[in-house]
N, C-alpha and C positions, 0 to 999 in steps of 0.2 A: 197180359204181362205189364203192360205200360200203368193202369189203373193201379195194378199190385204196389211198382215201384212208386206212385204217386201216394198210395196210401201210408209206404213205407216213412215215406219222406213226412209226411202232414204228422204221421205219429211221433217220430223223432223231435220234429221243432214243437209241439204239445209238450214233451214230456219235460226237453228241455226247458220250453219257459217257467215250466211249473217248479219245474227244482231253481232257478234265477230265482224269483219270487219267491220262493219260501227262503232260499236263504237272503233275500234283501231285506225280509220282514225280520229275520234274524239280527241281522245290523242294525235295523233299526231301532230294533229294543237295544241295543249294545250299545250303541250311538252317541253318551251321555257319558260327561267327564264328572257329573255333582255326584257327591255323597260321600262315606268314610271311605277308609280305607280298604276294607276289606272288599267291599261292592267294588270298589274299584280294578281289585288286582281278579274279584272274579271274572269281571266282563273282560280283563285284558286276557286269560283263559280262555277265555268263551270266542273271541275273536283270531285266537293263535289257532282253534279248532276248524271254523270256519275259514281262515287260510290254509288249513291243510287239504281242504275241499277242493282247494282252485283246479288240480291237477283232474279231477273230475270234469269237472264243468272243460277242463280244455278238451279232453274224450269225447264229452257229450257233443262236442264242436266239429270236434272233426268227424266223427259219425253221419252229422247232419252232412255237412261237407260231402262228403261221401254217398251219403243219398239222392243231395240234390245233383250230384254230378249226374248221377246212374238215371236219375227222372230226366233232368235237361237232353241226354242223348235219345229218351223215345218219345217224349211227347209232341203235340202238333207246335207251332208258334203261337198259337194264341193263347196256351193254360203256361205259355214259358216264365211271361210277364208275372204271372201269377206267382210263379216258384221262384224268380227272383226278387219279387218283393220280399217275400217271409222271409229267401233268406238275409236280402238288408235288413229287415228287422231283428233276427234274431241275432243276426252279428252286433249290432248297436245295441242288442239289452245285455249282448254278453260282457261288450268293451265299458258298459255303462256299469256292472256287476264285479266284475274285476276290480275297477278303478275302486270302488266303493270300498268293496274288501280291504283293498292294499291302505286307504287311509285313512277307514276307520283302524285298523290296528295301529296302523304310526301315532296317529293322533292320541290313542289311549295311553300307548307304552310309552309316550313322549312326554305325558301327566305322569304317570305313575313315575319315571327316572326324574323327573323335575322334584318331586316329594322326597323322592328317597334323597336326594342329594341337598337339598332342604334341610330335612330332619337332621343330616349329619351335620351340616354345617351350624343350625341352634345347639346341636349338642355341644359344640365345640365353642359356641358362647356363651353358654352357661357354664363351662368347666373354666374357661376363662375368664367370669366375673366372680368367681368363687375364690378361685386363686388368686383376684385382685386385691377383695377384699382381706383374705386371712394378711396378707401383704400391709395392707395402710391400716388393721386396725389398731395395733399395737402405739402406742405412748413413743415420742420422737427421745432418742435417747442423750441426754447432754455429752459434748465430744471432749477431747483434751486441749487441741489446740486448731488454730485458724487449717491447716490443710488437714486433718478430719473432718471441721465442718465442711468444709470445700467437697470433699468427699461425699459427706452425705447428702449433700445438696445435689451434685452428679446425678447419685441413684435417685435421688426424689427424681429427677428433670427426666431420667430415663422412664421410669412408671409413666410420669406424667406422656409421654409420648408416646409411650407405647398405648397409653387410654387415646389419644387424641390420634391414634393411627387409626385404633380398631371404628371410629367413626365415619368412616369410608367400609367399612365391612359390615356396620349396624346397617347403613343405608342399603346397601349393597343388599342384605339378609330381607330389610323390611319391603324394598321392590319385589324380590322373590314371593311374600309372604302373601303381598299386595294381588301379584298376578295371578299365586295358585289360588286364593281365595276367590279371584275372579273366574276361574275356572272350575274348583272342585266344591266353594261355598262351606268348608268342615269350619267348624269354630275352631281349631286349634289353630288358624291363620286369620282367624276374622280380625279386626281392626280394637280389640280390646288386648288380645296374644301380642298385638305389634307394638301399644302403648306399654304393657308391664315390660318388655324389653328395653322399651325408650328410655323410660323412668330407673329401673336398674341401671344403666349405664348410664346416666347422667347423675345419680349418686354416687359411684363410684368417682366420675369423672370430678365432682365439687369435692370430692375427700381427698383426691391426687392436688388437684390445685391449693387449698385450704394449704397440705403440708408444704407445695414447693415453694408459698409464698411464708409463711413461718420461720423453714429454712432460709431464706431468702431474707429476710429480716433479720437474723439473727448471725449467717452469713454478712452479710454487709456489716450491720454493726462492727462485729471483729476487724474487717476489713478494714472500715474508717479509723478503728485503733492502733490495727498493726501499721495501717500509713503514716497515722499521726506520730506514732514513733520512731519510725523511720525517717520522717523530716525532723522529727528535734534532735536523734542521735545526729545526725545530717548538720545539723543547725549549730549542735553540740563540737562537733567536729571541726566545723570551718572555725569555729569561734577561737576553740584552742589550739588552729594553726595561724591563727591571724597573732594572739597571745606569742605565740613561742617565736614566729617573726619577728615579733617589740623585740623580744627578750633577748634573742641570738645577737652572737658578739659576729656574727659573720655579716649582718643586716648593716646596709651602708645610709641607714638614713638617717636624721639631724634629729635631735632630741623632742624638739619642738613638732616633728611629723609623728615620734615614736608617741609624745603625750596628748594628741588628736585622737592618733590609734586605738591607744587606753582606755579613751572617754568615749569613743565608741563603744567599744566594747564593753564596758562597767554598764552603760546606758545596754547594750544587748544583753546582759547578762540579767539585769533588773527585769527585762521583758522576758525574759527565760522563764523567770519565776513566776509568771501566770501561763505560758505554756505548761507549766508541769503543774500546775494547780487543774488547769482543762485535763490533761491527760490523767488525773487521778478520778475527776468523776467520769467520763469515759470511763475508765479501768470497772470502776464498780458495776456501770451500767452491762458492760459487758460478762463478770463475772458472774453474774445469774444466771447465765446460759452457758454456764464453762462447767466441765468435771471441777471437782475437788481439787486433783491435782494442777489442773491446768493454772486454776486459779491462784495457785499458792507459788504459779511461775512466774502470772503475770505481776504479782506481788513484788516477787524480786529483782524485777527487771527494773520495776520502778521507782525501789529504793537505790540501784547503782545508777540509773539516772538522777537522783537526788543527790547520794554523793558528789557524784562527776562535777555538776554545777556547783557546790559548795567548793570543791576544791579550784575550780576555773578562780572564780569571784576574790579567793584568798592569794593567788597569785597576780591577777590584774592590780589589785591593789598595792601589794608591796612595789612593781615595777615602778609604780604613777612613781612614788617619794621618791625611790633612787633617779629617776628622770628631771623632777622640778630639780633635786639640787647641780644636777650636771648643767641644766639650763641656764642656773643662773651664772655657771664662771664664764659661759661662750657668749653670754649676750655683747659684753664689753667690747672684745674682739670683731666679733662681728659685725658690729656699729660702723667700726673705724674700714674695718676693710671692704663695708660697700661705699662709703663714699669714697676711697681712694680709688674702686672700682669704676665709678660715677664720673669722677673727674678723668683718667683715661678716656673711656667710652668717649666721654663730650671732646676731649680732643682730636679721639680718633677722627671722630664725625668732621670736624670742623677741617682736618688737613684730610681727607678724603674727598669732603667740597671744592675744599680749593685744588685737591687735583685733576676732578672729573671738570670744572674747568675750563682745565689747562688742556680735555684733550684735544687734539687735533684736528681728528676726523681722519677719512680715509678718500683717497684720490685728489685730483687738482683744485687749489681753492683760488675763489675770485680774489681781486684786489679788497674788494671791502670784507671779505673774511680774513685777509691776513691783517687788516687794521685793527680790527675787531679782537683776534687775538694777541694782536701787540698791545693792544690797550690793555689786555688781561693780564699779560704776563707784568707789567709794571704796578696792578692793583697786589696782584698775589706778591709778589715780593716784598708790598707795603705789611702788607697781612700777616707774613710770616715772621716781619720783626716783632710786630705786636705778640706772638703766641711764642715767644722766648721764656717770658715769665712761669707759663704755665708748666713748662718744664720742670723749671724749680722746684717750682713748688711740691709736682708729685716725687721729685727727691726725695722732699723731707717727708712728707705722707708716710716712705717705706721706710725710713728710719724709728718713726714712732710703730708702726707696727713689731719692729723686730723684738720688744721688750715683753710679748707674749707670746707663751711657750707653743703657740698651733704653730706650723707648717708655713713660711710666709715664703717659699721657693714661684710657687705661680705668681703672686703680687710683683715679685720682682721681675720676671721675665717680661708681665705685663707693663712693666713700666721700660723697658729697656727695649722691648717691641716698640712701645710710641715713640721714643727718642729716634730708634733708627726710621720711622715713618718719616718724621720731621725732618731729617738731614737729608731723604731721599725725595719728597717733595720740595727742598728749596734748590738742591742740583737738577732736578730737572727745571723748574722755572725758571731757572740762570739760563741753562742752555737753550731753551725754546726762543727765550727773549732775543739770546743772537740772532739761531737762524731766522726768526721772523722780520726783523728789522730787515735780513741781506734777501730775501725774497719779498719785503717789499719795497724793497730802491729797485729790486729789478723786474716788478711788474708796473710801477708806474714810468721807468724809460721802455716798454715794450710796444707802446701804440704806435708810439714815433718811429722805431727800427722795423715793425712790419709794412707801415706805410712806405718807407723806402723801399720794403720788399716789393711790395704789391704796386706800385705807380709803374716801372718798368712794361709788368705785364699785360698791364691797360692799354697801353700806347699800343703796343703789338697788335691786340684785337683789336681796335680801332683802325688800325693798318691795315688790315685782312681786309679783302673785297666784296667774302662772301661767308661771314660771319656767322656761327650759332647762335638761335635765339637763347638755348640756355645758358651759352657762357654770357650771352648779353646779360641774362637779369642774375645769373650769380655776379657779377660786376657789379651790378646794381645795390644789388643786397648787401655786400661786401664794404662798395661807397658808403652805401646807408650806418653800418655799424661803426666803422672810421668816422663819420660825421660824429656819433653816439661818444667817441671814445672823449676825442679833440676835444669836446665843451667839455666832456667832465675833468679834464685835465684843468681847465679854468678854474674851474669850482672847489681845486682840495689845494689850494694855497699856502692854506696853514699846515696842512698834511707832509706841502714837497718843504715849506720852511723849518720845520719836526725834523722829517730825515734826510734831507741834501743841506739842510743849508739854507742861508739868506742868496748868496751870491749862485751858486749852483743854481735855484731853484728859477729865480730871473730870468737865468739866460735858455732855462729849458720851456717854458712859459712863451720865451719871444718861439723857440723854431715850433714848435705846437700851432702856432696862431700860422707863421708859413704853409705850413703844413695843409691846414686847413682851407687856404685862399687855393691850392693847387686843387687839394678833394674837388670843389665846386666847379672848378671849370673839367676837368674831366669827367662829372657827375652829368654834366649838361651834355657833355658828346654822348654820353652813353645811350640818353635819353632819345637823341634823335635816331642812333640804330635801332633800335627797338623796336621804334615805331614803324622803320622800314620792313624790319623782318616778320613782323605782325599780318602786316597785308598780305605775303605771301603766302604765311602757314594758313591763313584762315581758312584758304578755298580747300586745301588737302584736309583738314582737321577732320571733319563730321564722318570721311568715309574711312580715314584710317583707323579712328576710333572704333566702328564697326566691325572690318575688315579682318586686323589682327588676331581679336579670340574668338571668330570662325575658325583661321588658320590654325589655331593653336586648337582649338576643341577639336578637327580633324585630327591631327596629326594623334593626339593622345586616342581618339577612340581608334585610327589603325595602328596605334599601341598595344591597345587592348587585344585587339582581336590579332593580331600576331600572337599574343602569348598564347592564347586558345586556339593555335595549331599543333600543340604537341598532345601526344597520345594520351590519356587518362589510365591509372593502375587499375581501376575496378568500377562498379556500378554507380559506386555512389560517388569518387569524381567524374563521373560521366553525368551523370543526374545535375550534379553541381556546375558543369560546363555548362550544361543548356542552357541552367538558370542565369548563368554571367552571359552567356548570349543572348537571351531574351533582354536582359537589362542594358546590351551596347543596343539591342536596335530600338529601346526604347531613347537610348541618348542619341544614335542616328536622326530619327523622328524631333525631337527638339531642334535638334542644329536645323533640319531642312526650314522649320518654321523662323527660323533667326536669318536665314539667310536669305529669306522671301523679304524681310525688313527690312534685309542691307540693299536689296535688289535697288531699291525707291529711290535710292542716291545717287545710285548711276547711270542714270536717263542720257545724260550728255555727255560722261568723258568714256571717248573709246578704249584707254587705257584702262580703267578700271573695269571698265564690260568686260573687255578682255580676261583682266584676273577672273572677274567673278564665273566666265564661262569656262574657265579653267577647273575654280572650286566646285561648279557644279559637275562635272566630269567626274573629276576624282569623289566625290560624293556617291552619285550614283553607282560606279563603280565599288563603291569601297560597300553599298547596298546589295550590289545582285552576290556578289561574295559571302558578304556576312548570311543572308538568305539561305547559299546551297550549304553553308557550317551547318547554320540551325537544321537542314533539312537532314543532313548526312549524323548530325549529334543525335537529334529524336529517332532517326533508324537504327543508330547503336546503341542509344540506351533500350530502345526495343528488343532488339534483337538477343542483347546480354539479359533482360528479363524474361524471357521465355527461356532461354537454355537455363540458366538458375532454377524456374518451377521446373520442369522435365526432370534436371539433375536431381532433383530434390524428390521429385515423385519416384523416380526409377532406384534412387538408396533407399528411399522407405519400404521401396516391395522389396527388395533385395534382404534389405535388414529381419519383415516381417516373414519371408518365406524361408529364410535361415533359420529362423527361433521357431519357425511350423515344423520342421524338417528334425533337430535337434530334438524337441518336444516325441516326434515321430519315433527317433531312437532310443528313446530313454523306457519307453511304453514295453509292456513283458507280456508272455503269454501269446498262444496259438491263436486264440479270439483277435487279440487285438493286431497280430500279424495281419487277418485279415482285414479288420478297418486300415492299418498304417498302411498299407499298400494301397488301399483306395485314396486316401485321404494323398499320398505320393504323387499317384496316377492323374488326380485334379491338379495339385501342384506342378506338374510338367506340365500339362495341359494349358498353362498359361506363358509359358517360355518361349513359344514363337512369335505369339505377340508383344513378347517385351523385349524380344532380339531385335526385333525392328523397333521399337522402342530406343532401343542402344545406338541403333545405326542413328535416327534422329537426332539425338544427344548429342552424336561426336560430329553431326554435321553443324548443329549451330553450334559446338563448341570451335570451329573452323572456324564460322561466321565471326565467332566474338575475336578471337586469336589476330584476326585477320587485323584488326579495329581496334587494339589495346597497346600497350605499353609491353618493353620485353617482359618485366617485368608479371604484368598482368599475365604475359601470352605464357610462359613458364607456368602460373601458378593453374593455368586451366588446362594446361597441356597435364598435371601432375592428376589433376580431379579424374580425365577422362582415364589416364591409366591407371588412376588405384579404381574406378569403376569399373573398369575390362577387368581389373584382378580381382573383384570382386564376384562381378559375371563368371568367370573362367571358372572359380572355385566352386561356386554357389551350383551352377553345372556338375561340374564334375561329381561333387559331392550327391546332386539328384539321382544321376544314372549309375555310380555305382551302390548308392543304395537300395538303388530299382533292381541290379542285374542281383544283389546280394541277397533278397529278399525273396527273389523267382527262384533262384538255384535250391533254395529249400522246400519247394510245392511241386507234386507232381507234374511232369510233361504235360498230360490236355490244359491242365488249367495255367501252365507256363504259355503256350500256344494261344491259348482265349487272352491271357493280359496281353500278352505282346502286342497281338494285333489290336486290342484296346488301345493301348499307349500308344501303337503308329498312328492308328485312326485319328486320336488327340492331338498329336504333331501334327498330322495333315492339314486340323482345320477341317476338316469334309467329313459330317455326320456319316456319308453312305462307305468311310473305311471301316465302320464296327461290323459289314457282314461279311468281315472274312472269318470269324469265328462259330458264322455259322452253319450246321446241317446242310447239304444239299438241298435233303429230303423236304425242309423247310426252311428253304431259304427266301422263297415271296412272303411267308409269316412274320421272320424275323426283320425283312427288311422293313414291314410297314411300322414294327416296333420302334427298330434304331433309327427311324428317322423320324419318328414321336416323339422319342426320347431324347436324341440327340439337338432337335425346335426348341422343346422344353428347356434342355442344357442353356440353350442359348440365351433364352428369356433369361433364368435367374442367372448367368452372370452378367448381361446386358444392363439389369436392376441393380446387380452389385456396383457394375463401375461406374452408372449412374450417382447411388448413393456416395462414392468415396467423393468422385469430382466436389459433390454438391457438400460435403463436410469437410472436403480440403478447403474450398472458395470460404467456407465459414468462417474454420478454421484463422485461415487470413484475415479476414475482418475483424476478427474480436480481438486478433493479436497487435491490433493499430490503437493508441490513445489520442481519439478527436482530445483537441486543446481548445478550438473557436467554436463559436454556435454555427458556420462555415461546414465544418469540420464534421461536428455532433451530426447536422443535415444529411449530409451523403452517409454518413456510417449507417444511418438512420433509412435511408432508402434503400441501400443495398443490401439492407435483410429485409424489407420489404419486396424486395424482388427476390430471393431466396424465397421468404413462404408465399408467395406466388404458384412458386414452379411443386408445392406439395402435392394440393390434389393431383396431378400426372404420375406424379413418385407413387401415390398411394392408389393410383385403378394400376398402376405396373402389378403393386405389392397383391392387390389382389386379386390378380389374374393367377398368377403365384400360387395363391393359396388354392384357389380352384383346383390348378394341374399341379396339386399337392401330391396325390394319390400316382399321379405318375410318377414325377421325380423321385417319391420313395426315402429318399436321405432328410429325417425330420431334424435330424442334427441340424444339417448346415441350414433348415429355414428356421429351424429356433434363433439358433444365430444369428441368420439377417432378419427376424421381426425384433429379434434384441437393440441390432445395432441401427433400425429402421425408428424405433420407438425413440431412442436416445437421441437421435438425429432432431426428431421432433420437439421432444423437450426441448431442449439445448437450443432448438433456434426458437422456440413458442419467449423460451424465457428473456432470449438477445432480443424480442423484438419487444416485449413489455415494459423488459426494465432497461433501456440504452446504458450504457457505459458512461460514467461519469469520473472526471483524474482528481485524484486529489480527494483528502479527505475521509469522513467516517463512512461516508456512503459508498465510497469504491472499496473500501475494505469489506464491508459486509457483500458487495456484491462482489465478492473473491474470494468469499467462504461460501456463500452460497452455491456458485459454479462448482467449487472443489467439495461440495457435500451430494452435488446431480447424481452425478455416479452411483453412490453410494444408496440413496434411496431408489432411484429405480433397481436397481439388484434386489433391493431389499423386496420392493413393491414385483418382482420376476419369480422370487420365492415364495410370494405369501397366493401370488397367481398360483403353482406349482402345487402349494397345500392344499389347494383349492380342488385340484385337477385330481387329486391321487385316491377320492374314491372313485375315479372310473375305473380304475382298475381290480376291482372287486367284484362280486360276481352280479348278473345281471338283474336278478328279483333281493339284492339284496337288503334289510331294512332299515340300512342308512341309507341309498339312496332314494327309499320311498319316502322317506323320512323327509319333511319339505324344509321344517326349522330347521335338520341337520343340513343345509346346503343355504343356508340364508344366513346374510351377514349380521345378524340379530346376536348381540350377545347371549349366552345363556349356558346355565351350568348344566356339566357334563357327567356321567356316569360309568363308574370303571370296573364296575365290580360284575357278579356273575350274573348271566341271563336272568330276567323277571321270572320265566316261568318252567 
């Protein structure tokens, strides 16, 4: 029996090899893509036959299969080896025989589709060089006027483009031609098939250009004509508004401008007549390419241009004559009335000299300015007799004008203006000359009346016992200018003889010189207190000099930091405080070192040790203070920056699981009841952890409250309650779309979510086995607590990933200004893609306990949002951020196009993926081109065979 089943088994694997081999020797003659067409689609026949075979040869297989099982169970060990070798072998000729099958048929059928989609495509270039040509051979047809040729110039430019597109589909054809030839060897692709194509279409292509350039020439011409006419009508135009300006009785201008005008224009009009000399042979040049009609337009266009300028030229001309005779009755008048003009003008000037003068000035003036303009006011009064005459004289000036018939109302105002100037300039000179004369008889008795002031006072301080040095040397000073005044009182003799007087002047000369002998002896007492009070001040001087702006630099910095005890409204005057703290202790730290220098002066006086061991007290003191601010400000601006991210995390789930939720009820359909309640049941599944989330929030929103302004404390008391009413809602809104959604599914499967959703609330994987069996409940449980690890991994990866593209997030939203700046921005996304590899053995651990987790949804979703993560920071670390300029612009279209290509780059993955889903032997996927990213043309039409 055992030998039977051994023979059975040796005859199956015989028969089988024998049928592998004959059909390999089959492929191999098949094997071969060269030769026409026909050979070609036979052997693709020949190969779809031999795949119909495979299902055989899997029989023959498992027969053997079956043999060697039944041998393996009776034989001894030692003939076992023997029967599993054959059947390794036979297994590996069959997996070897298979393979072969599946691509030699792809391989052929994928020549044959590549031909046929070939051929259609030269057909379609020769039906469109055919069509080109009936198109350009025809004779260019002469147009009517510039926007017809315009027109046909258009369609030539459209041909031409459409020739100069199809040069990217010649290439495109002759690659194709290139590589079936490389494959099937037929002449109708050989490399002479690809030149007659080249050559046709590059005929074609010299016939498109040939006409767009023709058009094009002949287009411009017209072009350059209709310009040129448009500036001479242009030209024409301005000429005959400048004419009709001359001519109008409304024009205020003088005869003599209007016959400038004239001669410009007579001179433009002269040059006119070789613009339209150019514009007629133009005209002709153009007319050989014009219709009949067109040309019999351009004809007439350019004899009412010929017109137009005869009739300008006959009008300039008559204007000129009636102007010269007008010119010559106003010359006469006009003579007269600028020099009458002339002579005003110069007197104006003359009695506005002499009044600017006269002037005053503004504030108290010395004695030798009021001499100075006493002497003036006696010159100008000379001056003003002499310009009497001039008067006169333009009297008579406007009398001789009034014997012609112009307008002489301005001339006279003009002279009746300067008269009243002249009467108003000699009333003032009278009167300045008074008061100046009475203000300087009483600046020169003024030395002598304050000296009597001041000698009283002297005596008194000289009496004092214990005198100020300052009033000593203002006394001094004061001597000193009194010395200054007394001799010059000597020296204006002639001045006091002018205005007091011979006798006057004498006897105030004698009390001056009195005067004087008193100064000096009370000049000399001064001298000796001086020099008493000198010696005293010297030993105080070096330390009070020091001393004082210590005191005072104290006193202003616990200024300063009084004011930086009251609360801050928000983060950023809290930010702002620190920084003014940082900057008193850096002005604390100066003073210490100022006062270390004033130390050195007071070796020997007890009383100044004193002070200074006072000001180092209050120093110190005013240190350990300013210290616990700075220490207690950095805890609140801390403190206020974490509640802000928290707040800001906890609105963004809130916002995101609101638009999940929303999105969840909009969804229709019994299917998708089933996803929206799953997709629900995750969603609450994270509400315990963001309750205590909440609780966080409102405790450092405490923290900050505590540490702010009412102001502030109001505005963060408001955040926490529109978040609890957020929370409240957001809630509310979960469960009753949870309970509204169960009350429509049968009781077991109400009873199975429930205890889902509690077990989710719990937190504790081991609540999912209250839904299940008794009967199997040690089963179920080794499940739900597989599944429930699992759970945990991918959201553990989730809120990994948010953290790490929140922190991003923030970084990119900062613009470094310094290279400072750019540095850190700079490192701390170097330490972001640091922490990737760890995110990515998470992600593909993931992937592994793929098959568990089961919801491909949500991992599509985070390899979506895992991938974009990467981008996004590959790209912040390549290109840093830079302000300013072309370069931060482009890199802010670039960010805002990321999105946009990975999506794109998610579906073109996706087109990729969608023949798995087809059936398992099917012959696109044996197909190895059809799954390679090799361009290559496709074929749509029915089965080859």
């Amino acid at each position: 029996m055992t030998q039977q089943l051994q023979d059975e088994f040796d005859s199956s694997v015989e028969n089988a090899e024998a049928w592998m081999k004959a059909i390999q020797e089959r492929l191999r003659i098949n094997d071969n893509t060269k030769g026409p067409r026909s050979a070609l689609e036979a052997r693709l026949r020949e190969t779809e036959k031999i795949r119909a075979l495979e299902p055989e040869g899997s029989l023959k297989m498992d027969v053997i299969l079956v043999k060697a099982d039944a041998a393996l169970r009776s034989i001894s060990e030692d003939k076992r080896h023997e029967v599993l070798s054959k059947l390794k072998d036979i297994k590996a000729l069959w997996e070897e025989t298979a393979i072969y099958i599946t691509h030699c048929h792809s391989r052929i059928e994928w020549v044959w589709l590549h031909w046929s989609e070939y051929l259609k495509a030269q057909d379609e270039f020769y039906t469109w060089i055919h069509n080109m040509r009936v198109t350009l051979e025809p004779d260019i047809e002469l147009q009517l006027g510039l926007k017809e040729k315009q027109w046909q110039l258009s369609h030539a430019q459209v041909l031409q483009n459409d020739v100069l597109n199809q040069s990217v589909l010649l290439e495109r054809l002759l690659e194709e031609a290139a590589s079936l030839f490389s494959r099937i060897g037929d002449p109708s692709v050989d490399e002479d098939a690809q030149k007659k194509m080249r050559v046709e279409y590059e005929g074609i292509k010299q016939e498109a250009q040939n006409r767009v350039k023709l058009l094009e020439m002949i287009t411009k011409e017209h072009e350059h004509y209709s310009t040129s006419v448009n500036q001479f009508q242009s030209w024409l135009n301005g000429v005959t508004e400048r004419l009709n300006c001359c001519i109008g009785k409304a024009t205020k201008s003088s005869a003599e401008d209007k016959l400038k005008a004239l001669k410009e224009i007579a001179k433009d009009i002269r040059s006119g007549g070789k613009k339209l000399k150019h514009l007629e042979n133009q005209c002709a040049e153009v007319i050989q390419n014009t219709s009949p009609l067109g040309s019999s337009r351009l004809k007439d266009e350019l004899e009412e241009l010929r017109k137009a300028l005869e009739k300008l030229k006959l009008l300039s001309s008559e204007e000129e004559e009636r102007l010269l005779k007008i010119q010559q009755s106003e010359s006469a008048y006009e003579s007269q009335a600028r020099q009458l003009e002339a002579d005003i003008q110069k007197l104006r000037k003359d009695l506005q000299r002499l009044e600017n003068d006269l002037d005053p000035g503004e504030g108290e003036k010395t004695e030798d300015e009021f001499v100075t303009l006493w002497k003036k006011c006696n010159a100008t009064r000379a001056a003003l007799a002499a310009e009497e005459s001039k008067i006169e004289r333009l009297k008579a000036q406007l009398k001789e004008l009034l014997r012609f018939s112009q307008d002489v109302q301005p001339h006279a105002e003009s002279v009746v203006s300067a008269i009243h100037q002249y009467q108003s300039v000699r009333g003032k000179t009278s009167k300045m000359s008074t008061d100046t004369e009475t203000q300087l008889r009483r600046l020169i008795q003024n030395p002598l009346q304050s000296f009597e002031q001041w000698k009283p006072s002297v005596q008194m301080l000289l009496e004092t016992p214990e005198p100020e040095l300052a009033h000593i040397e203002a006394a001094l000073a004061e001597s000193s200018q009194f010395k200054e005044k007394l001799m010059t009182l000597a020296l204006k003799k002639d001045l006091l003889n002018n205005v007091l007087g011979e006798e006057r002047a004498e006897s105030f000369l004698q009390e001056a010189a009195e005067a004087s002998k008193e100064r000096e002896i009370l000049h000399k007492s001064l001298l000796q207190s001086k020099s008493k009070l000198q010696n005293l001040i010297l030993q105080h001087k070096n330390f009070d000099a020091g001393f004082a702006p210590l005191q005072k630099k104290l006193s202003a910095i616990k200024a300063k930091l009084d004011l930086e005890k009251e609360p801050q409204p928000d983060l950023l005057g809290k930010k702002t405080q620190l920084q003014r703290l940082q900057m008193i202790q850096d002005d604390l730290a100066e003073l210490a070192v100022h006062m270390e220098e004033v130390e050195k002066l007071v070796q020997s006086n007890t009383t100044h040790r004193h002070e200074m061991n006072q000001l180092s007290s209050d120093t110190q003191a005013l240190k350990r203070s300013l210290e616990m601010m700075i220490q207690q400000s950095e805890d609140h601006v801390q403190k206020h920056w974490v509640y802000n991210d928290k707040l800001s995390d906890l609105q963004q789930w809130i916002s995101v699981t609101r638009e999940k939720i929303d999105s969840c009820q909009d969804a229709d359909g019994e299917q998708n009841t089933e996803s929206r309640l799953e997709d629900l049941e995750r969603l609450l599944a994270e509400f315990p952890d963001k309750e205590i989330q909440l609780h966080l929030v409102e405790a450092h929103g405490q923290l900050v409250m505590e540490n702010s302004s009412p102001e502030e404390t109001a505005h963060v008391q408001a955040e926490l309650d529109q978040l609890k009413e957020s929370w409240k809602s957001l809630k509310e809104m979960a469960t009753g779309l949870l309970k509204e959604w169960q009350s429509n599914r049968p009781v077991a499967d109400k009873k199975k979510k429930r205890a889902f959703v509690d077990s989710r609330w719990m937190s504790r994987p081991a609540f999912r086995l209250l839904d299940v069996d008794p009967n199997h409940k040690q089963e179920k449980m080794g499940e739900g607590q597989s599944t429930s690890s699992h759970l945990k991994l991918l959201h553990d990866f989730e809120e990994w990933l948010r953290g790490e593209n929140t922190e991003l997030t923030k970084i990119l939203a900062g613009t470094p200004s310094s290279a400072e700046e750019i540095k850190a921005h700079q490192s701390k996304l170097e330490e972001l893609q640091s922490r990737v590899p760890h995110g990515q053995h998470l992600f593909e651990d993931l992937l592994h306990l793929h098959p568990v987790i089961g919801n491909s949804e949500d991992l599509e979703d985070l390899r979506y949002r895992w991938m974009l993560y990467k981008s996004k920071l590959r790209e912040s670390v390549a290109s840093p951020k830079r302000s300013g300029g072309v370069c931060s612009y482009l890199h802010r279209v670039c960010r805002a196009a990321l999105p946009l290509q990975l999506l794109l780059l998610l579906l073109l993955l996706l087109a990729f993926l969608l023949p798995l889903a087809e059936e398992t032997h099917s012959c696109t996927l044996a197909n190895n081109f059809a799954r390679s990213f090799k361009l290559m043309l496709r074929y749509e039409g029915p089965p080859p065979t």
